[in-house]
C-alpha positions in Angstrom: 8.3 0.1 4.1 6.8 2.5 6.7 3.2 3.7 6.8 1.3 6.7 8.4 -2.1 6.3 9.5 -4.1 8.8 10.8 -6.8 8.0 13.7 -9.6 11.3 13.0 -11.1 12.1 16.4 -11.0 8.8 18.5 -12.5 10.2 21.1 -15.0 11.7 19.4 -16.0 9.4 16.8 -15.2 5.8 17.6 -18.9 3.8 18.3 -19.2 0.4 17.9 -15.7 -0.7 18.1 -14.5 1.5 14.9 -11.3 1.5 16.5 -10.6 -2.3 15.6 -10.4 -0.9 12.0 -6.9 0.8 12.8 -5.5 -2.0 14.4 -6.7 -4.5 11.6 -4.6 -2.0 9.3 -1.4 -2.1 11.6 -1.2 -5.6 12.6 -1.9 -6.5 9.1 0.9 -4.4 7.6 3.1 -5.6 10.8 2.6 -9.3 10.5 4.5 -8.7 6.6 7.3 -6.4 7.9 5.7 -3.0 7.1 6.2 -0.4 10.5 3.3 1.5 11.2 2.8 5.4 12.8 -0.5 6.1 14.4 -1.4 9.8 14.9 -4.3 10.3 16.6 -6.2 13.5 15.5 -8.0 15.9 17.8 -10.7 18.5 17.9 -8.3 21.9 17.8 -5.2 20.9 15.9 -4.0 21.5 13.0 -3.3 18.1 10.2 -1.9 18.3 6.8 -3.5 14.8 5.8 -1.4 14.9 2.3 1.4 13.9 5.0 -0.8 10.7 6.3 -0.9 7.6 4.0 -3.9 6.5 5.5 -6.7 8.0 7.5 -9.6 6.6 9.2 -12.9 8.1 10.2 -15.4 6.2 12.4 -18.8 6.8 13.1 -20.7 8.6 16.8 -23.8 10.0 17.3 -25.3 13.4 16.4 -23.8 15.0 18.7 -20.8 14.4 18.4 -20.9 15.1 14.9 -21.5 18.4 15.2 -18.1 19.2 17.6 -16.7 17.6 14.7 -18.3 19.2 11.6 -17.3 22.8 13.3 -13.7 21.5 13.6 -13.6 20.3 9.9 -14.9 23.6 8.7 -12.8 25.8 11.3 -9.8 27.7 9.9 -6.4 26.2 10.1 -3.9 29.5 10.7 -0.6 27.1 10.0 -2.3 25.5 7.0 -3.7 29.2 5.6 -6.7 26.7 4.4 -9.9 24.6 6.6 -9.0 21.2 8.4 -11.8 20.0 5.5 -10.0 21.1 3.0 -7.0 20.1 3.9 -8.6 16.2 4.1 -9.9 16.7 0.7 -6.6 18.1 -1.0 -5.1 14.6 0.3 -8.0 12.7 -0.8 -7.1 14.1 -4.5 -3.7 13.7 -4.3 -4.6 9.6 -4.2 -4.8 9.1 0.3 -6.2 6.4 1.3 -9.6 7.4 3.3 -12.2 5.3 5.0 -14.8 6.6 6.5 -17.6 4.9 8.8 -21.1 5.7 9.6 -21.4 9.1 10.5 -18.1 10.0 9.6 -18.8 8.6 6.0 -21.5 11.2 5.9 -19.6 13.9 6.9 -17.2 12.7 3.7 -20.7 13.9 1.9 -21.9 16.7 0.5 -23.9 17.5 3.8 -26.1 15.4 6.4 -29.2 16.4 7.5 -30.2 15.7 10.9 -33.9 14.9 12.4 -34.5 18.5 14.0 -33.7 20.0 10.5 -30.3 21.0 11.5 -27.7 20.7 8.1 -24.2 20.0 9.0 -22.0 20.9 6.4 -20.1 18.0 4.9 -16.5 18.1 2.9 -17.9 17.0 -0.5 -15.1 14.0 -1.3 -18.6 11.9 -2.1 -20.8 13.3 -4.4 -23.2 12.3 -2.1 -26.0 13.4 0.9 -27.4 12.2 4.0 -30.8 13.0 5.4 -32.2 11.7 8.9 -35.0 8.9 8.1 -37.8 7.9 10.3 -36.7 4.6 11.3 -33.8 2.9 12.2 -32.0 0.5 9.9 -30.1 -2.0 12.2 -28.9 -5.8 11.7 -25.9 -8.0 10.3 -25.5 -6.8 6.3 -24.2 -8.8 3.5 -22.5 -6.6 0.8 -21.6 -8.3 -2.8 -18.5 -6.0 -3.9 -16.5 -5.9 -7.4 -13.5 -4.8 -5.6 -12.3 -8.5 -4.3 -12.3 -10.7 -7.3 -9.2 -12.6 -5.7 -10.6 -12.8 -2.5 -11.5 -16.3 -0.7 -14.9 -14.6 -0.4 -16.7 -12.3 -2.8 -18.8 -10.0 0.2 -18.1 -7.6 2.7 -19.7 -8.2 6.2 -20.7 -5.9 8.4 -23.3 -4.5 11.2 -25.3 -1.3 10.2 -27.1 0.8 13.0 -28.0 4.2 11.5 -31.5 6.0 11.0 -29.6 8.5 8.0 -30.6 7.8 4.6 -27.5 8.2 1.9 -28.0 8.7 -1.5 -24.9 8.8 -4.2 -25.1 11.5 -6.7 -24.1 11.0 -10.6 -23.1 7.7 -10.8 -20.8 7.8 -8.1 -19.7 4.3 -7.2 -20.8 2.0 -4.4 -18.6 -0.3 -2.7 -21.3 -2.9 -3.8 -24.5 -3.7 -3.1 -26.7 -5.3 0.1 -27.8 -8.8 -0.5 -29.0 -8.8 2.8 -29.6 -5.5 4.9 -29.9 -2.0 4.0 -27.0 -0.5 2.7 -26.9 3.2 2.1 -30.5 4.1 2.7 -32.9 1.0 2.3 -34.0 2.0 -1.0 -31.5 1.5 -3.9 -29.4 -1.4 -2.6 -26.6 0.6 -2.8 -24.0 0.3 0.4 -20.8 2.8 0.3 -19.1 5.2 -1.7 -16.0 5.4 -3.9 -13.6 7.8 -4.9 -10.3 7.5 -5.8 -9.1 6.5 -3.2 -11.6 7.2 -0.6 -13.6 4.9 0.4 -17.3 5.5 2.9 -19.7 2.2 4.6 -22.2 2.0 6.9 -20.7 -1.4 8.0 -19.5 -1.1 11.8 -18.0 -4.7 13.5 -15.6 -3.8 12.9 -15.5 -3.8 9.2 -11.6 -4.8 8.2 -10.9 -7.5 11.1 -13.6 -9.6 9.2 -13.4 -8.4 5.3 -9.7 -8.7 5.5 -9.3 -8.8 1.9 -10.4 -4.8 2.2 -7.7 -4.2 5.0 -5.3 -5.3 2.2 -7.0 -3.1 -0.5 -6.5 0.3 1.2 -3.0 -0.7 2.3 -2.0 -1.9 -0.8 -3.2 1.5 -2.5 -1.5 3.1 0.4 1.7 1.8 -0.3 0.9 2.0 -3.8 0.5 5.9 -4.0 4.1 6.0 -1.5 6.7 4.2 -3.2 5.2 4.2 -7.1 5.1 0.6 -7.8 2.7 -1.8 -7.7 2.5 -3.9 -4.5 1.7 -7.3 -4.4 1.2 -7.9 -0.4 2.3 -11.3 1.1 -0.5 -13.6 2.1 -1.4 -14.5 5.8 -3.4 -16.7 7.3 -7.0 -15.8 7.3 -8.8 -19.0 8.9 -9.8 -17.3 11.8 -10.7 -13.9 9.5 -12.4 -16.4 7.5 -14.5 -18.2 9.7 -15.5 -15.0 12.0 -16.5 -13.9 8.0 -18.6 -16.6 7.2 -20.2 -16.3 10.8 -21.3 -13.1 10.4 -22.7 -14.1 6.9 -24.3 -17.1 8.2 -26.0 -14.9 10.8 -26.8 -12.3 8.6 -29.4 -14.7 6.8 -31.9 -14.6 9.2 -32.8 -11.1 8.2 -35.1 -10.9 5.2 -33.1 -9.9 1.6 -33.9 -7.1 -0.1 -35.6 -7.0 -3.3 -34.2 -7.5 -6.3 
């Protein structure tokens, strides 16, 4: 088995460590016998992501968020279409997609900055982002459906992000904060899902210590591939585990939301 993962803008949009979220997904496909490709993808080229099995997209400040919302919405000659559209037309035909921080808000409808400025998202999420006035920053504990046969129930995770997200028309979370803010600090909600598309605030990185989640998206990788349903071999989480349950030991010292 063989699988393509696609790195969008690492030099760009890669804060916080994001980057440990691509080599979670090789070494854990490795360690079972599965070769990986990485493809790193740069402002000023041309991708069709249809060709990727997996692509990830980490967060970076404002700034550079707008190089990178101009190069999504440039015009791709060789691919007669936008690079965004090209992202989206993989998303639909079942690529696996996660998206961090700000590049989980450019998966949005659109994210509006502090100065007023709207950067145009791709509109995978039927969702939008809006700059808030304070700054949502700590460890986050996230209960999630997604793991039932997981050693642990919750996604893990550190948030640092001032933009509010708010899902549209029941579009589903990934789950919902225990402990943090999640998505905006209002509705509990942290994430997005669709198909298989998948946007978090959670920087830490977020796979090397939810590695139940690494599985997911590689298993759905693999999945839309080859056409069968893949049942991956199990590893040996301890250390996963216990850097897991320290970041959910920590996280308890912040307050929990509401209920």
């Amino acid at each position: 088995m063989f699988l393509r993962i696609c790195h969008l803008y690492p030099d760009l949009m890669n804060i916080y460590g994001d980057r440990g979220n691509v080599i979670a997904l090789q070494k854990r496909s490795q360690w079972r016998g599965i070769e990986t490709e990485v493809i790193q993808a740069t402002v000023g080229r041309s991708y069709d992501f249809r060709q990727f099995d997996i692509v990830f997209f980490g967060g970076a400040q404002d700034k550079e968020q707008k190089l990178v919302c101009a190069d999504l919405q440039s015009a791709s000659q060789e691919l007669q279409t936008r690079q965004g559209d090209s992202l989206r037309m993989a998303v639909e035909d079942g690529a696996v997609v996660l998206g961090i921080c700000g590049g989980y808000q450019l998966l949005g409808e659109y994210f509006r900055t502090g100065e007023g400025e709207v950067l145009p998202g791709l509109g995978i999420f039927d969702a939008y982002t809006v700059a808030g006035n304070r700054r949502m920053i700590g460890d986050v504990v996230v209960e999630s459906p997604f793991f039932p046969g997981a050693p642990q129930k919750t996604l893990v995770g550190f948030e640092n992000h001032s933009g509010q997200t708010f899902l549209r028309n029941g579009l589903q979370p990934i789950g919902r904060a225990v402990i943090g803010n999640g998505n905006n600090g209002q509705d509990r909600f942290e994430g997005a899902v669709y198909k298989n598309a998948f946007g978090s605030y959670l920087h830490g990185s977020l796979l090397p210590k939810n590695p139940w989640f690494a599985d997911l998206l590689i298993e759905r990788a693999l999945e839309r591939k080859y056409g069968d349903k893949v049942e991956l071999a199990s590893l040996e989480d301890d250390l996963e585990i216990l850097a897991h349950d320290s970041a959910s030991k920590r996280a308890a010292t912040r307050p929990r939301l509401a209920t």
